[in-house]
N, C-alpha and C positions, 0 to 999 in steps of 0.2 A: 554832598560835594562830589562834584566829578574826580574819577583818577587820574591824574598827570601823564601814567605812561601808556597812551592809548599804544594799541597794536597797531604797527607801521600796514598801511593795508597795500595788499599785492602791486607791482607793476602792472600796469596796462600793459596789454601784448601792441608789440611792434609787427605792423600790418606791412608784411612782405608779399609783392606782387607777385605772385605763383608764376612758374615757369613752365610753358604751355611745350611738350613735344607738337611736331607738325601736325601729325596726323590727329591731335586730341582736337582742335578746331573742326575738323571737316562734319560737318553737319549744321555746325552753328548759325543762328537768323540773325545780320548784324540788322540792327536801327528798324526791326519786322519789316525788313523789305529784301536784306539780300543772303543768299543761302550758301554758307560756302562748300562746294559740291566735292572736288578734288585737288590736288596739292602737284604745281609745276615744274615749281623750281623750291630749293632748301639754300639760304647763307648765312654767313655767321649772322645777320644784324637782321633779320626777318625772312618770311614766308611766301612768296607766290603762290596763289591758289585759283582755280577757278572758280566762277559764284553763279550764280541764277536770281535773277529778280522773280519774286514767286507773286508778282503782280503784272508784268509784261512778260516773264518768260523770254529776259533778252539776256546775254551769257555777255560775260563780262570776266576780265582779270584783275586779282586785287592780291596789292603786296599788302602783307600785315610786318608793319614797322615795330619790333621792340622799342620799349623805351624804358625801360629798366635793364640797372647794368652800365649805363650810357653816360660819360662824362659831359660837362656845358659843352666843350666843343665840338661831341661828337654828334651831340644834337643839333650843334648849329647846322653841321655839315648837312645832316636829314631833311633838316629845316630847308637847306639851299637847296638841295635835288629836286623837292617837292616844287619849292619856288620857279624854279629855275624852267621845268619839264610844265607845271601848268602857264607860265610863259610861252614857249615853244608850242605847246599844243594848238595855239592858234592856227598854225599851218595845217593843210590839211594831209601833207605829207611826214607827219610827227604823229604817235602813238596819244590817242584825245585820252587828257587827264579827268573824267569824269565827276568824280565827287570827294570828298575827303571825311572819313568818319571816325570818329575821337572814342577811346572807352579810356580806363585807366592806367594800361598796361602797354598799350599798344594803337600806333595809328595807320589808319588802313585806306589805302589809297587804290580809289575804283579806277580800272582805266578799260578802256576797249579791248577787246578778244579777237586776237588774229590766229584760227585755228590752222591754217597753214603752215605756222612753223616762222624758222627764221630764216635770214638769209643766205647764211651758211652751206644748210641740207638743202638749201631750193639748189645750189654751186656744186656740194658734192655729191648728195647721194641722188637727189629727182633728177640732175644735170638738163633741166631748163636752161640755162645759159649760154653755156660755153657753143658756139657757132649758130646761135641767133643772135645775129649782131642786129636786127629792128630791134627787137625785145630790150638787149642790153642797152641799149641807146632808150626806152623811154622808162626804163627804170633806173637809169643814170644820170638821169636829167631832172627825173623826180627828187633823188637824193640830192645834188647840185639845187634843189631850190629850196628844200628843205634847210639844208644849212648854210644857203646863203639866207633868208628867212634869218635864220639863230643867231648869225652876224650882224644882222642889221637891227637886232635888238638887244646887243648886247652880251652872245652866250654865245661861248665857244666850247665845243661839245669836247674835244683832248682823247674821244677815247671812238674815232670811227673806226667801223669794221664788222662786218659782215654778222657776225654772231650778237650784232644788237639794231638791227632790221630787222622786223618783220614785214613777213607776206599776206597781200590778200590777193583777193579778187581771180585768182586761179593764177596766181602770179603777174599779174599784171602792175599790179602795184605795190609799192614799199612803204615803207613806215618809220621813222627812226626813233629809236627807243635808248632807254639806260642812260641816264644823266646824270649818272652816282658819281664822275668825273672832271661834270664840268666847272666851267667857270666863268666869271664877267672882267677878268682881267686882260686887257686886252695886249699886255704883257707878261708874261710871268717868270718864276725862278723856279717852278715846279719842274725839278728837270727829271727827266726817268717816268715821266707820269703818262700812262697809256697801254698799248699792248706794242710788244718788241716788233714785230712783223709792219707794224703800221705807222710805228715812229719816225718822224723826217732829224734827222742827223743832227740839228741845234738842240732837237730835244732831248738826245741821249749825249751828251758830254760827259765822260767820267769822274773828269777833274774839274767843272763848270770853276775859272774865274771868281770871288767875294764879290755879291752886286751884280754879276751876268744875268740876265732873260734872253727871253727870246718872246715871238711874236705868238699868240694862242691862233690867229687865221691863218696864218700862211704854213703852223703846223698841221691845221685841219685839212687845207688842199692837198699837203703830201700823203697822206693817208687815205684820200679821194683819190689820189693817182693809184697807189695799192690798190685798192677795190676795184677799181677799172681794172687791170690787168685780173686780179680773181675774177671778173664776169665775163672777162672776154676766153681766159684760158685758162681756167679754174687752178692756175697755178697762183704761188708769191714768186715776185722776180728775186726775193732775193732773202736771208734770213733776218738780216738787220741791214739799216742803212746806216753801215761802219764802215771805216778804214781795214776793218778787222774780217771781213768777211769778204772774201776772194771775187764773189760773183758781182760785189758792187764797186769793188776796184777796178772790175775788167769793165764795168757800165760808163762809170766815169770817165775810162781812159776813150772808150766809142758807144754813144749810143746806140748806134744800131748794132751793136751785139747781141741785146736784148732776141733780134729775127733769129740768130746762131740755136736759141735753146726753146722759144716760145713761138707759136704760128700769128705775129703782130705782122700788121699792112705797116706799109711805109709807111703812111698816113699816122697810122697809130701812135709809130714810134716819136716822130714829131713831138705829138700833142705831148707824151710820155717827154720828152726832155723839156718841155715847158714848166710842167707838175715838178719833176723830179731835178727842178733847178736848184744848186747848193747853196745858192746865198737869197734867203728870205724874202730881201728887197727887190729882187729878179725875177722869183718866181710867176706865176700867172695868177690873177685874180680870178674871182670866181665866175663871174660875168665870160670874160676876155674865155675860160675853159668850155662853158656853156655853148659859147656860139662855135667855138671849135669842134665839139663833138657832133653840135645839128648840121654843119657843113660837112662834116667828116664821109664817106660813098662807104667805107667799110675799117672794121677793126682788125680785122682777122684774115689771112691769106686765105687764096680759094684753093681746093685739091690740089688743083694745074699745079698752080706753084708751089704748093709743099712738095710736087712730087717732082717737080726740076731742081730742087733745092739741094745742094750733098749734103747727104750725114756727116757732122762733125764726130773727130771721137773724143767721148768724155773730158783727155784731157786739154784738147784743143779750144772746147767749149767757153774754158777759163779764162783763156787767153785772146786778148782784143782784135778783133778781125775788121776787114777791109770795109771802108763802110761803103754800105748800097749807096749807089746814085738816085738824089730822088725823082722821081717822077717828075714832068713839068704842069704836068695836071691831076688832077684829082676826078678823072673825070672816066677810067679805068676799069669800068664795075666788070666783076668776077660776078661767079655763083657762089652763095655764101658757103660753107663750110657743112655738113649735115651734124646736127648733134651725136650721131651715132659715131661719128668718124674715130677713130681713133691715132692720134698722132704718136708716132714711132719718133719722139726727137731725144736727141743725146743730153738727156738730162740727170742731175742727182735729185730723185724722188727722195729722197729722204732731206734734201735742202729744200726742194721748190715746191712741195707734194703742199696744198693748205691744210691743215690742221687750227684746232679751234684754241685761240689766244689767250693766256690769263693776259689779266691787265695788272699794270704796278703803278701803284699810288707815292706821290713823292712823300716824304717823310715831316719836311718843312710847314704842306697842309696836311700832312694824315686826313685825304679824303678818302671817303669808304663807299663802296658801290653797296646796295642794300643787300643783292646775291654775293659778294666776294668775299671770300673768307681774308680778309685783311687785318694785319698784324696791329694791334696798338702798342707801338715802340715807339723809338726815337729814329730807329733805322729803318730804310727803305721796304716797304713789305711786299712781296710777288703775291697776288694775289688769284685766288682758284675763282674763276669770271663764271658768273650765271648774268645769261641775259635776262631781259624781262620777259620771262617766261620762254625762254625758244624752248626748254624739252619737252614735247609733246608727248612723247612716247610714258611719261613717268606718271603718268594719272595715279594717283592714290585708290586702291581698292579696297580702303578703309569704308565699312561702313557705319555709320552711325546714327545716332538719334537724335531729331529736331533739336537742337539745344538756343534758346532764349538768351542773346548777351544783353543786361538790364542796363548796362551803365553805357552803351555803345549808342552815340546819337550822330545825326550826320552835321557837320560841322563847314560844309562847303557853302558859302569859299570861306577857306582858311585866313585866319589874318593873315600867316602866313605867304598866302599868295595876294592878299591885296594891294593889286600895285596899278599905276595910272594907265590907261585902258591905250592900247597901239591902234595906229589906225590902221585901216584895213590895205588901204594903197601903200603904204611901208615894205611893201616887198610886190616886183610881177612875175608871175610864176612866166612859162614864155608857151605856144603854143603847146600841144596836146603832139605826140609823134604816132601816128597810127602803125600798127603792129600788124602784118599782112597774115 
């Protein structure tokens, strides 16, 4: 006869997905085909690394996505960025979404290698920009199709600016990246959601109305106007566009104040009160800004007239001055500006100086960019912003040894992005601007 009280036998161990430091990856062969070399960027929710295919020998960047740790929603959100960016990658002025590969723990998304950097350091430190106004004109117009592209299929990017561009082609061309932000509502209540620098005024309301939105395109163009002023004068016009911030009261009260503190052509400033119109429904469409800037003779004053120009002092600058008469033509042309130049104008450098953005995620979607260290609260989270890769400079000098992931297979195309194919005529980019 058997005994009645067998011995309870042990629990099975509960299989917790180990917790990888950055740098314990770097050697490893995903799917035996790509090698991840060195580590770009660190965020709370995953890794940028760069890879090698050790059968073409073509370098590539790949976020490694956590997925342990991660609530239903916060996947869904991962789930959307992924969606959303191999969407967009159709353009050929968007960072191409490559491949998608799956292991247990983590999914790893291949995308193309811009060893340039971003757009930021192309602004501050290379200073490529500022008084090549051909240049900023065909890398302005690249961006302008790019996200007019993102519009016209639905995906409003909420978080443009400089520090998620990347560079190629020795700067000639741009790339638009980080789509940890966006979104397909072409309304929203996300309000606060972006970086403070590039926010258009509907979107930062402190006490948003129960039921208020605002428009997700006509926020994206105000922040296309921000960027144009960073590429023409590597400055921001202004720290937020608040009531609360002195420099954009004195803009409101006269656009052409803007000339008072920044070296903008008439012309410029124009186009600049179009972008920077207060009420959404007025502002300029993206098309309508397009053709303004391939018309536009120059962005930027030439020497002559910075040097006819009086110094304001400091605190004059604040205060709304006489607006310039405009021109009756456009037809004007100066010598442009040398990028060596440096402008002597009465500014607060510690207001207008750019510096690199965190972005903030509204509360309501608690969306999380894969680099930003983002809060899961209830409350508003300021978020510490890593683009898709912009640090160059942070190559991992970890070395280590070949390592085999067995369970990592490639999984492109994701259901996830399985979505009904755009056709190719859906957006026209406009001619090519030659760069002398």
């Amino acid at each position: 006869m058997y005994p009645t009280d067998l011995p309870t036998p042990p629990h099975s161990p509960i299989t917790i997905p180990r917790c990888y430091a950055p740098e314990d990856r770097v050697g490893w062969i995903l799917a035996n085909r790509l090698e991840l070399t060195g580590i770009l960027g660190v965020g709370a929710y995953g890794v940028v690394y760069t890879a090698l295919d050790i059968h073409t020998h073509i370098q590539y960047a790949v976020k490694a996505l956590n997925k342990s740790g991660l609530d239903p929603r916060q996947l869904k959100y991962q789930q959307r960025e992924i969606r959303l960016h191999h969407r967009a990658s159709q353009h050929p002025n968007v960072v191409s979404l490559v491949r998608i590969m799956d292991s247990l723990d983590c999914t790893y998304v291949v995308m193309e290698f811009c060893p340039e950097g971003d757009l930021f350091s192309s602004i501050t430190d290379k200073g490529h920009f500022v008084g090549n106004d051909p240049l900023v004109k065909r890398v302005f117009l690249q961006l302008l199709d790019a996200v007019q592209f993102c519009h016209s299929v639905g995906i409003y990017h909420r978080d443009l600016k400089p520090e998620n561009v990347l560079v190629t082609d020795q700067g000639m061309t741009v790339k638009l990246a980080d789509f940890g932000l966006a979104t397909e509502d072409y309304y929203t209540s996300d309000f606060g959601c972006g970086s403070t620098f590039y926010m258009s005024p509907e979107c930062q309301q402190p006490h948003p109305r129960p039921m208020s939105c605002y428009a997700s395109a006509a926020n994206d163009v105000w922040s296309l106007g921000v960027m144009l002023v960073n590429l023409t004068c590597g400055r921001n016009p202004w720290k937020r566009a608040s009531l609360e911030d002195s420099t954009f009261r004195a803009y409101l009260k006269d656009p052409y104040f803007l000339q008072s503190i920044l070296p903008l052509s008439t012309e410029m400033v124009y186009i600049l009160s179009r972008v920077f119109e207060r009420d959404p429904a007025k502002r300029i469409t993206i098309p309508e800004l397009r053709q303004l800037i391939v018309d536009c003779p120059r962005f930027t004053k030439s020497v002559m007239t910075m040097a006819s120009t009086p110094v304001q002092s400091p605190v004059q600058v604040l205060q709304p001055q006489v607006p310039v008469q405009v021109p009756t033509a456009w037809d004007r042309l100066q010598n442009l500006i040398p990028p060596s130049q440096v402008f002597n104008m009465p500014v607060d450098h510690q207001q207008l100086h750019m510096h690199a953005q965190p972005s903030v995620s509204s509360s309501d979607s608690s969306h999380y960019s894969d680099f930003s260290e983002s809060a899961i609260s209830e409350a508003s989270a300021l978020t510490e912003d890593y683009s898709d890769y912009s640090d160059y400079n942070c190559m991992s000098p970890v070395i280590s040894v070949q390592v085999q992931v067995p369970d990592c297979k490639v999984v492109f195309p994701h259901s996830i992005c399985v979505e009904q194919p755009i056709p190719v005529d859906c957006f026209a980019a406009g001619a090519p601007i030659q760069v002398c």
